[in-house]
N, CA and C atoms as a LAMMPS dump frame, in Angstrom:
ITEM: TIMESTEP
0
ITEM: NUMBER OF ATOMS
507
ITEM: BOX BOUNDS ff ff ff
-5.0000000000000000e+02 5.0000000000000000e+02
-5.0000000000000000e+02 5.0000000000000000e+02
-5.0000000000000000e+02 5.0000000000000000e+02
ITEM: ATOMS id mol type element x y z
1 1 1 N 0.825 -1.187 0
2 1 2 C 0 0 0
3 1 3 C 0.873 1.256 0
4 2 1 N 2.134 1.149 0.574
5 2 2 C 2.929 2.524 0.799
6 2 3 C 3.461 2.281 -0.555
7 3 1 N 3.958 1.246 -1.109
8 3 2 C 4.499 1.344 -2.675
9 3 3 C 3.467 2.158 -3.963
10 4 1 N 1.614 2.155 -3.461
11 4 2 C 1.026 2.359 -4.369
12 4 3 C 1.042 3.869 -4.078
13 5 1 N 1.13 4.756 -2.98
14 5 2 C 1.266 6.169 -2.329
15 5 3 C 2.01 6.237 -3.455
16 6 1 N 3.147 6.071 -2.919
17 6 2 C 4.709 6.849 -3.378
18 6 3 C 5.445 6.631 -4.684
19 7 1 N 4.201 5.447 -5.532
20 7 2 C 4.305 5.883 -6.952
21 7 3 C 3.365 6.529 -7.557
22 8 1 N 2.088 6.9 -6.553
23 8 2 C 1.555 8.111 -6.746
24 8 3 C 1.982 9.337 -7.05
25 9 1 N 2.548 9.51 -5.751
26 9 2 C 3.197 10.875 -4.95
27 9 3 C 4.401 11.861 -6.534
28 10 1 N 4.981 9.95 -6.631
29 10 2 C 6.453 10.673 -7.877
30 10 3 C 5.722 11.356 -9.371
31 11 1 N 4.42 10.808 -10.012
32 11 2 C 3.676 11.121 -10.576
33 11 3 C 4.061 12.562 -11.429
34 12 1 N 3.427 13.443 -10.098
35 12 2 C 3.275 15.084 -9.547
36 12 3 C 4.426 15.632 -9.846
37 13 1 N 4.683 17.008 -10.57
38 13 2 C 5.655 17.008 -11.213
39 13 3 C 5.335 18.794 -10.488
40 14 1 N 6.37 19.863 -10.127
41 14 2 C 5.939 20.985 -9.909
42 14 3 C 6.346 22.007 -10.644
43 15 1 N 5.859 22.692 -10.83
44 15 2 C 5.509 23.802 -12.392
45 15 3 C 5.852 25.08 -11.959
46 16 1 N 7.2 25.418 -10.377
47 16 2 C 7.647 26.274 -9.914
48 16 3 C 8.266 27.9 -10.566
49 17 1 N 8.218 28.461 -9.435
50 17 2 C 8.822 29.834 -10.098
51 17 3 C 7.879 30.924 -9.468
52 18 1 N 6.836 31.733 -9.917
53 18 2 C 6.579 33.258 -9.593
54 18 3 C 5.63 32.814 -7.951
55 19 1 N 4.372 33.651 -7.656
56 19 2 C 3.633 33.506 -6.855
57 19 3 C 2.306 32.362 -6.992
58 20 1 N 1.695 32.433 -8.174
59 20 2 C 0.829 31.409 -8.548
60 20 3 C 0.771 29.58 -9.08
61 21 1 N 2.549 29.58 -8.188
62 21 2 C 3.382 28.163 -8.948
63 21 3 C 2.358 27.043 -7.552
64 22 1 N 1.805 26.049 -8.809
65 22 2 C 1.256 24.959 -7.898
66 22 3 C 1.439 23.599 -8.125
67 23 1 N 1.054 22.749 -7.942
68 23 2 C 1.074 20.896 -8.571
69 23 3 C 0.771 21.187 -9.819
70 24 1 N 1.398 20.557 -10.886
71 24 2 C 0.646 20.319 -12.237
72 24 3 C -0.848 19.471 -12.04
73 25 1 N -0.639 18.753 -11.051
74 25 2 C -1.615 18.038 -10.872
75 25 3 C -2.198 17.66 -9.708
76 26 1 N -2.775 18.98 -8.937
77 26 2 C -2.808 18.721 -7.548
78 26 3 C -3.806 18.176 -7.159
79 27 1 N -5.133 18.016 -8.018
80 27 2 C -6.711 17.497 -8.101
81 27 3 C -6.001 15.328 -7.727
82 28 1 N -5.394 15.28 -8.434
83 28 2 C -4.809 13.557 -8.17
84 28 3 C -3.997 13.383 -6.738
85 29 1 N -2.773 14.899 -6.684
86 29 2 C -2.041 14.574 -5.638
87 29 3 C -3.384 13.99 -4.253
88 30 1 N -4.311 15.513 -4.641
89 30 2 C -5.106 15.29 -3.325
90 30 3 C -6.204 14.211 -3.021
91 31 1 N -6.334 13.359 -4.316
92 31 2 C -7.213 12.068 -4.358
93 31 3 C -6.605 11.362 -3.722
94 32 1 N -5.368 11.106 -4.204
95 32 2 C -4.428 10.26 -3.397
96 32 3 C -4.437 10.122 -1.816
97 33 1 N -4.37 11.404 -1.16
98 33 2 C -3.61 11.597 -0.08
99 33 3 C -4.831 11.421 0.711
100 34 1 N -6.346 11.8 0.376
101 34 2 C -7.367 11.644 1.231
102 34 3 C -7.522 10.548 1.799
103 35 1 N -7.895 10.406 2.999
104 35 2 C -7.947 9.724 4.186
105 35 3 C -7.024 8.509 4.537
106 36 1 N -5.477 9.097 3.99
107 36 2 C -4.709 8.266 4.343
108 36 3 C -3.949 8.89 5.563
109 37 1 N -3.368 7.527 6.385
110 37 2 C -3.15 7.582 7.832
111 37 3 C -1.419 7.706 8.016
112 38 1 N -1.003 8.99 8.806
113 38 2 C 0.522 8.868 8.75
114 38 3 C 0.93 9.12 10.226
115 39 1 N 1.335 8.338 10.813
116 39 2 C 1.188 8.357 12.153
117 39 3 C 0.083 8.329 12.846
118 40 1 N -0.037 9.537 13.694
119 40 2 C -1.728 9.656 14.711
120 40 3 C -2.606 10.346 13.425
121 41 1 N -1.957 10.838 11.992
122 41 2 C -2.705 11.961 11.301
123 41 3 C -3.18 11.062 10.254
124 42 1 N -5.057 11.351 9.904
125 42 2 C -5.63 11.22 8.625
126 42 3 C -6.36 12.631 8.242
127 43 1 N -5.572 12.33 6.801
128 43 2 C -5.991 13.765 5.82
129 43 3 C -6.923 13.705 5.516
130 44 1 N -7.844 15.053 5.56
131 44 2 C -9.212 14.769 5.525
132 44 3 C -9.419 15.663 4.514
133 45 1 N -8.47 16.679 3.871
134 45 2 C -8.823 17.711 2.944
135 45 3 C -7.565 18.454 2.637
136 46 1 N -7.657 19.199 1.526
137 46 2 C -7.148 20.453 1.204
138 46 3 C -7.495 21.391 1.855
139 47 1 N -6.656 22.229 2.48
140 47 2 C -6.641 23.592 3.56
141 47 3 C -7.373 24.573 2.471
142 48 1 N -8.531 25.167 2.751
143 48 2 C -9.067 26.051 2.252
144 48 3 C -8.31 27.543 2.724
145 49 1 N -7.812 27.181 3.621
146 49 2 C -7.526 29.109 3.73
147 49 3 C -5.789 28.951 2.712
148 50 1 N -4.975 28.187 3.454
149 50 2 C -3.72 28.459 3.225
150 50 3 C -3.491 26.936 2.038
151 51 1 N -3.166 27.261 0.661
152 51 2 C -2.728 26.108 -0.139
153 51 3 C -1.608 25.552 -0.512
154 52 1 N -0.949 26.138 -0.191
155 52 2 C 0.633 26.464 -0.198
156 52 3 C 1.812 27.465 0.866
157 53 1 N 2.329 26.382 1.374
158 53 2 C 3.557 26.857 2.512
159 53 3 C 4.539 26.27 1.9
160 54 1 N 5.944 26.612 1.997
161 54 2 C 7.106 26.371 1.504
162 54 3 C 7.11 25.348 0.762
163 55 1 N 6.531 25.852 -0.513
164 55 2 C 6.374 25.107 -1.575
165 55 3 C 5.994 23.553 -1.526
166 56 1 N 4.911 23.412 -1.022
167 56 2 C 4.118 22.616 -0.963
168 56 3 C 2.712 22.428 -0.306
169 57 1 N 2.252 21.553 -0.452
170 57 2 C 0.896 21.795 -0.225
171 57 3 C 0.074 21.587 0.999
172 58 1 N -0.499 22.018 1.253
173 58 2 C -1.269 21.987 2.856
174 58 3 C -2.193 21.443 2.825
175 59 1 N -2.528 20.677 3.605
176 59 2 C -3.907 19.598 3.914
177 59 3 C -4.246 19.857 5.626
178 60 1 N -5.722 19.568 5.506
179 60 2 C -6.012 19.151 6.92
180 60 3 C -6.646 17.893 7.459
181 61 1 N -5.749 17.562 8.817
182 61 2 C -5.381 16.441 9.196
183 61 3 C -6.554 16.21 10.313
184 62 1 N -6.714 15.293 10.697
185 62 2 C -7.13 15.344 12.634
186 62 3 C -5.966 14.458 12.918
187 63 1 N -5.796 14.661 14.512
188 63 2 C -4.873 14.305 14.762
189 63 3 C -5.772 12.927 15.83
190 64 1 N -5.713 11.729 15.347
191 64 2 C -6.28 10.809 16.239
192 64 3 C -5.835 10.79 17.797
193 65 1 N -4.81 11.476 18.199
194 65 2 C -4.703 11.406 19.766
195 65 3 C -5.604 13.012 21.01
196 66 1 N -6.161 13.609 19.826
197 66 2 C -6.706 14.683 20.653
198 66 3 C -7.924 14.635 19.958
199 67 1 N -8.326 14.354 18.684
200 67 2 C -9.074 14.694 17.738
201 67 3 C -9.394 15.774 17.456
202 68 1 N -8.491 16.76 17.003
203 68 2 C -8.311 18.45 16.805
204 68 3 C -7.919 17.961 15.198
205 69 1 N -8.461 19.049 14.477
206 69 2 C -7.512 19.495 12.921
207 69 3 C -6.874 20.34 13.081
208 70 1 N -5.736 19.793 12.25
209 70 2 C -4.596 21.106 12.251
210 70 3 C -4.342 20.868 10.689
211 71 1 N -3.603 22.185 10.173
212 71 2 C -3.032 22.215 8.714
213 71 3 C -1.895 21.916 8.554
214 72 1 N -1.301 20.758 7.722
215 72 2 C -0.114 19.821 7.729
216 72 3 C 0.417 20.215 6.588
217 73 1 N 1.585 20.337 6.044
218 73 2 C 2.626 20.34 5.112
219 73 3 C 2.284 19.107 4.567
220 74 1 N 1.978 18.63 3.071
221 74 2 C 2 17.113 2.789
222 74 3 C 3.252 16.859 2.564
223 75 1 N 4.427 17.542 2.103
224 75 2 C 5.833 17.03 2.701
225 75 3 C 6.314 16.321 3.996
226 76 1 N 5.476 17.154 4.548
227 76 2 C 6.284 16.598 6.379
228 76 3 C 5.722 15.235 6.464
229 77 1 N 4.136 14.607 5.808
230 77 2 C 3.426 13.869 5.716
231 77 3 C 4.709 13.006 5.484
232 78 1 N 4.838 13.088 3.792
233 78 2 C 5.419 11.989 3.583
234 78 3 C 6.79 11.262 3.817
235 79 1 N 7.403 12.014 4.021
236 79 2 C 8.72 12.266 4.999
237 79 3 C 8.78 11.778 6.221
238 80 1 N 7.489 12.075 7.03
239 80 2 C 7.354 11.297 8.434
240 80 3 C 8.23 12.253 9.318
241 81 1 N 8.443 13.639 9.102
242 81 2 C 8.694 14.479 10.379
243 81 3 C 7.501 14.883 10.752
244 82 1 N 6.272 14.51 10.13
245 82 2 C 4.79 15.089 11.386
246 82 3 C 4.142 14.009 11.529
247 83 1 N 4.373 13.493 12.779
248 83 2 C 3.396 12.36 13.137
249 83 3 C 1.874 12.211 13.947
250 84 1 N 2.354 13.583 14.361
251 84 2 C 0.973 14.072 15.506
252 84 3 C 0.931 15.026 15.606
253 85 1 N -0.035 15.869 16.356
254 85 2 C -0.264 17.189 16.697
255 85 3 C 1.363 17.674 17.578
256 86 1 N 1.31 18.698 18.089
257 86 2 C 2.991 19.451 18.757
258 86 3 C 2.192 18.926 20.441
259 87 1 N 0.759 19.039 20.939
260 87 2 C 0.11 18.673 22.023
261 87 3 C 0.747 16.952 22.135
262 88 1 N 0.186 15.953 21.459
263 88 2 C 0.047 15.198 21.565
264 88 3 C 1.874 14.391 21.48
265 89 1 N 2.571 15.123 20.721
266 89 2 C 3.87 14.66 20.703
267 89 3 C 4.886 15.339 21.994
268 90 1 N 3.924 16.269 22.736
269 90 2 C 4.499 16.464 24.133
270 90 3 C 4.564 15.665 25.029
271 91 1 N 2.987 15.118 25.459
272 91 2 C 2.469 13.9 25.831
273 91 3 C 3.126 12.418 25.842
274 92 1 N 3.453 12.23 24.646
275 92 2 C 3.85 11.142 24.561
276 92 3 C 5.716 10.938 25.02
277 93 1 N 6.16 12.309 24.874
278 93 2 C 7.584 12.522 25.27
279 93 3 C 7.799 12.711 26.759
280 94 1 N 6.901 13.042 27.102
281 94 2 C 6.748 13.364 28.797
282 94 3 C 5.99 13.08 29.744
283 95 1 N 6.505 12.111 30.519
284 95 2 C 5.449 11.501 31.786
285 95 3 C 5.715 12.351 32.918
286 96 1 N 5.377 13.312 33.109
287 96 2 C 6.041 14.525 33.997
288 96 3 C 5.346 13.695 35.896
289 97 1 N 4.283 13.286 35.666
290 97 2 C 3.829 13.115 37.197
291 97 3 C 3.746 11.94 37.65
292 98 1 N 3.839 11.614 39.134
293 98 2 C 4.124 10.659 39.309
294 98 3 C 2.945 9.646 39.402
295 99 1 N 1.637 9.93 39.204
296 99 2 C 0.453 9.153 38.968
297 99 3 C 0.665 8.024 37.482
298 100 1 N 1.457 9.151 36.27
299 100 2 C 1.598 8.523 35.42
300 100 3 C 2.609 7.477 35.267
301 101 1 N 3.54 7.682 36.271
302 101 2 C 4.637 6.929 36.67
303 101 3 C 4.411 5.378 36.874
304 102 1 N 3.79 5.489 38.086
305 102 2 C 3.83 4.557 38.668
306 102 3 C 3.105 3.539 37.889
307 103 1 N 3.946 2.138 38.503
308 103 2 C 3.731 0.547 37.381
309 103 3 C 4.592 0.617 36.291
310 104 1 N 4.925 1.69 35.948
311 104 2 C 5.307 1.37 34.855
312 104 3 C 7.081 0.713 34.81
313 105 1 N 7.245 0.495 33.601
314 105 2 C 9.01 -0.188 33.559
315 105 3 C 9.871 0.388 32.895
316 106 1 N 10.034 0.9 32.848
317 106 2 C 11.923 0.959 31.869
318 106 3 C 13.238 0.216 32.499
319 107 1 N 13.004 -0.857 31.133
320 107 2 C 14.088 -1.569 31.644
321 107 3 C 14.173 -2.399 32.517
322 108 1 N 14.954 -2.538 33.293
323 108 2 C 14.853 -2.995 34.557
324 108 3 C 14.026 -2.402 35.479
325 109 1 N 14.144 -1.361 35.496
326 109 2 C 13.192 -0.933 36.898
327 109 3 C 11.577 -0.63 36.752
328 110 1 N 11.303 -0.992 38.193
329 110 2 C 9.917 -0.712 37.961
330 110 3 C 9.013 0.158 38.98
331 111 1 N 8.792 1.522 38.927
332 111 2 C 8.456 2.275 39.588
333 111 3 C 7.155 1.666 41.002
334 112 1 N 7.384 2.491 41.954
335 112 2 C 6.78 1.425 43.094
336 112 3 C 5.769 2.883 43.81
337 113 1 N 6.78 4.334 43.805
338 113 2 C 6.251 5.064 44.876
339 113 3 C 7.006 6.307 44.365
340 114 1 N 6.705 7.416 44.992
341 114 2 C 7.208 9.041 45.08
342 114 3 C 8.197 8.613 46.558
343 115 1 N 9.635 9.086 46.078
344 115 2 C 10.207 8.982 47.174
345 115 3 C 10.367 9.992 48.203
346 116 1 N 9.585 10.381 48.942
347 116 2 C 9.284 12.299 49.303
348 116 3 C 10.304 12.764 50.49
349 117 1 N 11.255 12.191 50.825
350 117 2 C 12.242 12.307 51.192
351 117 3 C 13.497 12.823 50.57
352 118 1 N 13.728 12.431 49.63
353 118 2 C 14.99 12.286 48.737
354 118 3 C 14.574 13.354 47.704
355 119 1 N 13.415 13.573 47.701
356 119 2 C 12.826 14.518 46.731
357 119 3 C 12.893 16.245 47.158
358 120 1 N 12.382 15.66 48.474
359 120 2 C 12.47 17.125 49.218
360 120 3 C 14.283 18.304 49.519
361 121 1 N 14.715 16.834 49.794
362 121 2 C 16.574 17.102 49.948
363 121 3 C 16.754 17.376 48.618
364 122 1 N 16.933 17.148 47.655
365 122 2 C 17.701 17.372 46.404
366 122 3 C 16.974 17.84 45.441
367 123 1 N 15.446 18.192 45.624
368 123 2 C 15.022 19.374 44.767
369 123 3 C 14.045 18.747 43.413
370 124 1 N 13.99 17.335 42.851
371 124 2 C 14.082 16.868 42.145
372 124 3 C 12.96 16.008 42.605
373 125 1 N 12.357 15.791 41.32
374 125 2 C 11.461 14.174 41.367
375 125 3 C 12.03 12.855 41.643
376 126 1 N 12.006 12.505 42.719
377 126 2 C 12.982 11.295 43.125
378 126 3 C 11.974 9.938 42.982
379 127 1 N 12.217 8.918 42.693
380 127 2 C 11.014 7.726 42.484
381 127 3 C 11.697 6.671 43.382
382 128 1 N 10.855 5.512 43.963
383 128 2 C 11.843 4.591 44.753
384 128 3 C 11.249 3.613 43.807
385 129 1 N 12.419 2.558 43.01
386 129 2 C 12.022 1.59 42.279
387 129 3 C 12.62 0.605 42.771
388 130 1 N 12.072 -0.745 41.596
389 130 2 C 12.476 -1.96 41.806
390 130 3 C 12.99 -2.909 40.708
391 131 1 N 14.536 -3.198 41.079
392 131 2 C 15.289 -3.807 39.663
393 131 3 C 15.082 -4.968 39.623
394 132 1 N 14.066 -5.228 38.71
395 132 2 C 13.753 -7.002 38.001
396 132 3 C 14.661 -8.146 38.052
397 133 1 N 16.223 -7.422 38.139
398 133 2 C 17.68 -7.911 38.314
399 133 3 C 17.729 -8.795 39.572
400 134 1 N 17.539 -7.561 40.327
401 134 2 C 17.815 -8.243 41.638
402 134 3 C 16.557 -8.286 42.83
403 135 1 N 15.917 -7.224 42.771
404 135 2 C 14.811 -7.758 43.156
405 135 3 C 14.948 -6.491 44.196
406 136 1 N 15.835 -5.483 44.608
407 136 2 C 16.375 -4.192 45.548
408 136 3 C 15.401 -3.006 44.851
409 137 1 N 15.256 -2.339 45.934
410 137 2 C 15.082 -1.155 46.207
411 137 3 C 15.708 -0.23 45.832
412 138 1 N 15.798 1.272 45.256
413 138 2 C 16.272 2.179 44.867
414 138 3 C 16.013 3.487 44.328
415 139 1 N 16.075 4.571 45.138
416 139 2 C 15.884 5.499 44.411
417 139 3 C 16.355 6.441 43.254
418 140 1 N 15.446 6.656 42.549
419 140 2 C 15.864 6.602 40.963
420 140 3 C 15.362 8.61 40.893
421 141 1 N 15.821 9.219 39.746
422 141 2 C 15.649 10.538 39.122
423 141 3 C 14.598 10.188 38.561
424 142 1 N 13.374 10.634 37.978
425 142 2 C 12.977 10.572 37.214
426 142 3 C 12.986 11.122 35.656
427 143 1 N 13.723 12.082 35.614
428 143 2 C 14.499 12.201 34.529
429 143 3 C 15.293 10.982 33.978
430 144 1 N 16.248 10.415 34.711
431 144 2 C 16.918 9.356 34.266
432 144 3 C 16.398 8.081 33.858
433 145 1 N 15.094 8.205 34.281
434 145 2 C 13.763 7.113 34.212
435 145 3 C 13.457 7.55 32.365
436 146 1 N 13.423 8.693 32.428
437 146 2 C 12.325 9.11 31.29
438 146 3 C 13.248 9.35 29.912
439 147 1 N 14.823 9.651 30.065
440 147 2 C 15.472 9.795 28.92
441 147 3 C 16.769 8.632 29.144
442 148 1 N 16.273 7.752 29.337
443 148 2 C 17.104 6.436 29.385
444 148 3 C 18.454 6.854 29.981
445 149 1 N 18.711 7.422 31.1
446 149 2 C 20.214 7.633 31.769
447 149 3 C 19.763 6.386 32.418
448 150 1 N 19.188 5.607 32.97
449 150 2 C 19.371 4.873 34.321
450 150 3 C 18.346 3.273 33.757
451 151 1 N 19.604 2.515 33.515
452 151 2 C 18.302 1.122 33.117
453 151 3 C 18.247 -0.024 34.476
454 152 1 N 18.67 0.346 35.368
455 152 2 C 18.52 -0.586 36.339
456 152 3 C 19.713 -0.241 37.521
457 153 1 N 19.793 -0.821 38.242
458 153 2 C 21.015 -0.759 39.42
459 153 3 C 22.417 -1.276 38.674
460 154 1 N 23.128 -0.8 39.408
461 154 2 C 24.665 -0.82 38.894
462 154 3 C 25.257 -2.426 38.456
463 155 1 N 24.968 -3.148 39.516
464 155 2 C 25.267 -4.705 39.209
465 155 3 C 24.676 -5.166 38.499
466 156 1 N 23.347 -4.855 38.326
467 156 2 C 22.705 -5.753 37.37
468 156 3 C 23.149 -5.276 35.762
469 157 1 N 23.247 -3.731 35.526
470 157 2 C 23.352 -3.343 34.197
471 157 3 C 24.949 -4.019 34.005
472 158 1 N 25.414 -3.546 34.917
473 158 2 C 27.16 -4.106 34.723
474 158 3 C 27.387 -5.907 34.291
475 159 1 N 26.5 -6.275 34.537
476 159 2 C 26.263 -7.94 34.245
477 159 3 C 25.399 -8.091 32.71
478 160 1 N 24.881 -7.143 32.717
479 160 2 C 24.062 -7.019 31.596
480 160 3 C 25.098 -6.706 30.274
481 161 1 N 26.068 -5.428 30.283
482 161 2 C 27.041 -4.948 29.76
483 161 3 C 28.351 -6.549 29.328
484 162 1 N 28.452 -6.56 30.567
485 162 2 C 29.663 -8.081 30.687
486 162 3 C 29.168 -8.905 29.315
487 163 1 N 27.958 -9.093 29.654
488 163 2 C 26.918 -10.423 29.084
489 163 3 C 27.381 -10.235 27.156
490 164 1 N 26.84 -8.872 27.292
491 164 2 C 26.747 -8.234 25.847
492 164 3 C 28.47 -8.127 24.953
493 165 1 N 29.204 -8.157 26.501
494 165 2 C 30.73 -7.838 25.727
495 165 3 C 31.161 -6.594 25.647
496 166 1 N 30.39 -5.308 26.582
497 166 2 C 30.681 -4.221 26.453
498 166 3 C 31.839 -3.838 27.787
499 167 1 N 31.601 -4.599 28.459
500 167 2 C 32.608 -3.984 29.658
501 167 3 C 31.704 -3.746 30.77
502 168 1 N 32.125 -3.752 32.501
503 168 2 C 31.526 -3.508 32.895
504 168 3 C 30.762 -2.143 33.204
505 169 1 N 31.183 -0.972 32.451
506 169 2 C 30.892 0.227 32.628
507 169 3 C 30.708 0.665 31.474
């Protein structure tokens, strides 16, 4: 199905240059592109206000994780630098609280509690987890939780590393 797109897509030939430069054939580009799914986004139309942004064409999307329309670049579409709304790709980059935290795993560890001790001293979202490794206790950053600095306690990753042939550090 992505082979039948994108020998669509090459088709479209652009007829560039002054202010009124558009698709030779934008009535097909946009047959094509209707209600196909690129990430969280299905195109539901040609942007009536704006038809053209940096030389190419604008469609509107909903974004299946909020269900909002927004107006998409069909470049970025096909390219795959827009996968979702800028809301919804916050969301998914950031588990900021610790309701959302908890149960969950990375890696080895597996979030248990707000450590409100360790949190209060050092300023920081502190989490007390539990390494699948060994089965210990530990309080973890949650930052280091959320952008992969921290996959488990020291012995266990260091055994993990050994295992793999990387060294223990």
């Amino acid at each position: 199905m992505q082979n039948m797109i994108a020998s669509g897509l090459t088709d479209l030939t652009w007829t560039g240059g002054g202010g009124g430069s558009e698709f030779q054939d934008s009535a097909k580009f946009i047959k094509i592109m209707l209600g196909k799914i690129f990430g969280l986004w299905t195109v539901t139309k040609k942007n009536d206000v704006e038809t053209l942004r940096q030389g190419t064409l604008v469609l509107d999307c909903i974004c299946s994780g909020c269900n909002k329309t927004y107006p998409v670049l069909s470049a970025s579409l096909r390219n795959g630098k827009s996968k979702c709304c800028s809301s919804c790709t916050h969301k998914q980059k950031r588990l900021r609280t610790v309701k959302e935290m908890l149960g969950r795993k990375f890696e080895f560890w597996t979030v248990i509690k707000k450590n409100n001790i360790k949190t209060l001293q050092m300023g920081k979202l502190i989490l007390d987890c539990v390494c699948s490794g060994c089965g210990k206790t530990y309080p973890v950053r949650s930052i280091s939780l959320r952008y992969g600095g921290s996959k488990g306690c020291r012995s266990c990753t260091a055994k993990l590393r050994w295992e793999e042939g990387r060294g223990p550090y």
